[in-house]
Backbone bond lengths (Angstrom), bond angles and torsions (degrees), N, CA, C in turn:
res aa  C-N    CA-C-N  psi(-1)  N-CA   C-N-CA  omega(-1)  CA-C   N-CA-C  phi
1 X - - - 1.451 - - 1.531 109.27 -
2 X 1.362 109.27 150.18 1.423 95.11 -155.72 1.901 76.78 -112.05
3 X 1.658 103.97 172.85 1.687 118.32 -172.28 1.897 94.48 -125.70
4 X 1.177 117.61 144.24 1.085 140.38 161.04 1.697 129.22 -74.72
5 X 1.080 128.87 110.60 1.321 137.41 -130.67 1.451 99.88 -135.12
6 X 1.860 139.80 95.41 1.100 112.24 178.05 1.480 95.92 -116.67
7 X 1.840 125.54 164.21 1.405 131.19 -155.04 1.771 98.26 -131.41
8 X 1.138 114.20 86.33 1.624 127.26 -164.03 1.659 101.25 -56.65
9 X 1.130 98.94 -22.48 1.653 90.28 -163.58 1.482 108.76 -98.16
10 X 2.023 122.02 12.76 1.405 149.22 162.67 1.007 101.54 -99.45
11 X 1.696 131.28 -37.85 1.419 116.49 -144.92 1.876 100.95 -103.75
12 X 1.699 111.55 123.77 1.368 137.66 146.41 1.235 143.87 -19.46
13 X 1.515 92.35 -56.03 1.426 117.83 -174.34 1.562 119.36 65.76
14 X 1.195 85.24 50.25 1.836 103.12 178.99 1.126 97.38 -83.68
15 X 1.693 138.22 -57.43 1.402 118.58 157.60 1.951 98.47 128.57
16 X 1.596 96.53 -1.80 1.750 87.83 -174.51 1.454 116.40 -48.98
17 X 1.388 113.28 -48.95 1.175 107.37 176.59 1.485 132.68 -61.69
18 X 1.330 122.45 -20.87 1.102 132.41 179.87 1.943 106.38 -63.30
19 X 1.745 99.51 -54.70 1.891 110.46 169.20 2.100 101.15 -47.92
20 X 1.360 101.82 -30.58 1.608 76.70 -152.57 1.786 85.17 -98.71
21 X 1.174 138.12 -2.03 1.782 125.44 -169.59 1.714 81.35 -147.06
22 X 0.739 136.59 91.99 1.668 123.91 -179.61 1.808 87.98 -88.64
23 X 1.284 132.41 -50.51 1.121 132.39 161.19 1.683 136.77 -21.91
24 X 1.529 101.48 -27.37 1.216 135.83 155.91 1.218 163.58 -92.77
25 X 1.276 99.15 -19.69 1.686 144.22 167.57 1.227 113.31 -177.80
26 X 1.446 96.97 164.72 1.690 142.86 -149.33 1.434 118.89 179.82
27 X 1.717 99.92 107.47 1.181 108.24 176.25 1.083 130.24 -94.73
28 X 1.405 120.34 107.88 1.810 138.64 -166.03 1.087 130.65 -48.44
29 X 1.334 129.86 156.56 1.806 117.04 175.77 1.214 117.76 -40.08
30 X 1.230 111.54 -13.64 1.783 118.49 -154.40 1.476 101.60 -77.24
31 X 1.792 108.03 -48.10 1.067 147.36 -164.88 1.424 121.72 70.06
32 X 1.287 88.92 55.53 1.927 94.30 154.13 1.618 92.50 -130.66
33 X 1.740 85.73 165.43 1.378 104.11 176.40 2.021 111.93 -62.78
34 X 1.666 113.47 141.20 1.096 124.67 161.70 1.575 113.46 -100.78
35 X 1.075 118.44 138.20 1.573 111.38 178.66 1.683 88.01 -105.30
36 X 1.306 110.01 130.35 0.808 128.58 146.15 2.039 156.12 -40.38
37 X 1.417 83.65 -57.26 1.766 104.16 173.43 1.966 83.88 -144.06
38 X 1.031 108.02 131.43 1.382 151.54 164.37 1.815 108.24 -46.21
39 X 0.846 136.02 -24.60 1.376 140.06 -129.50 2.122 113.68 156.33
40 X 1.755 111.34 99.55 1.364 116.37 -175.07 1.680 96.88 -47.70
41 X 1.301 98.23 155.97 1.471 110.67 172.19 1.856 112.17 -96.21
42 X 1.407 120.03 177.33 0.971 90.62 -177.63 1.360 141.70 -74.38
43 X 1.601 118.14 162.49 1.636 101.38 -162.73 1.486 129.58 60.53
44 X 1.169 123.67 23.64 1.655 142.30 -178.38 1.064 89.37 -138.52
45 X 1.689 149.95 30.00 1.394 93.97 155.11 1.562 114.18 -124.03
46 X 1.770 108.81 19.44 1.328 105.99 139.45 1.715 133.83 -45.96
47 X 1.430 81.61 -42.19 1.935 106.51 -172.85 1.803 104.14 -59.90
48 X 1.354 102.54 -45.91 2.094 119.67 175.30 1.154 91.84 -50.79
49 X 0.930 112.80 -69.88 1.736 129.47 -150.39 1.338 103.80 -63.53
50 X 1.108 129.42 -62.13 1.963 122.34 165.05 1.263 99.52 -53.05
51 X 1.051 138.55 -93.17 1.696 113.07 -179.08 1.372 139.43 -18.23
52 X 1.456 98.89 -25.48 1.768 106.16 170.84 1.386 110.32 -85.65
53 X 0.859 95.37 -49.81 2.144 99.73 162.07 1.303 114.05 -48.11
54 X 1.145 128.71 -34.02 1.429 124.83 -144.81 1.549 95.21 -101.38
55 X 0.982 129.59 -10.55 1.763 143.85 -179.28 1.645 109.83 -67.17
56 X 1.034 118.78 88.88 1.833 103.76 -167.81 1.455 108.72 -89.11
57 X 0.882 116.81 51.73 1.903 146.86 153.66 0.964 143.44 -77.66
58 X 1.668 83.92 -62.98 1.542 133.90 177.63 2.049 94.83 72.23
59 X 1.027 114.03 37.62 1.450 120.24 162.88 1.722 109.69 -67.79
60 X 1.033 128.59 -18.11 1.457 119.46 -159.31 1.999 93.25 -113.51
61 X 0.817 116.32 144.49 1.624 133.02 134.80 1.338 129.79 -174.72
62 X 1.412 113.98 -172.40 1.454 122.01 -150.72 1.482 101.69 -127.35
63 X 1.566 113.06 108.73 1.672 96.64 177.65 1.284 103.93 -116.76
């Protein structure tokens, strides 16, 4: 199972990932990314995984 990994001191808070997994992240008043759930559930982690792509930072991944 893979874990969700975000890197505050990359992340913008442009928020793509939040439009494409909102289930997954949410970017805070603060404006960095919040991860949400730790780890896709099942069958979501195509859904993680385009959201981790979709970050043009590259602040987010899944190891």
């Amino acid at each position: 199972m893979s874990r969700i990994e975000a890197d505050h001191g990359l992340c913008e808070g442009i928020g793509m990932c939040e439009t494409t997994a909102h289930e997954y992240f949410e970017v805070g008043d603060d404006g960095f990314v919040k991860v949400l759930q730790d780890s896709p559930g099942a069958g979501d982690e195509a859904l993680v995984k385009s959201a981790v792509e979709a970050c043009p930072v590259w602040a987010l991944k899944l190891v």
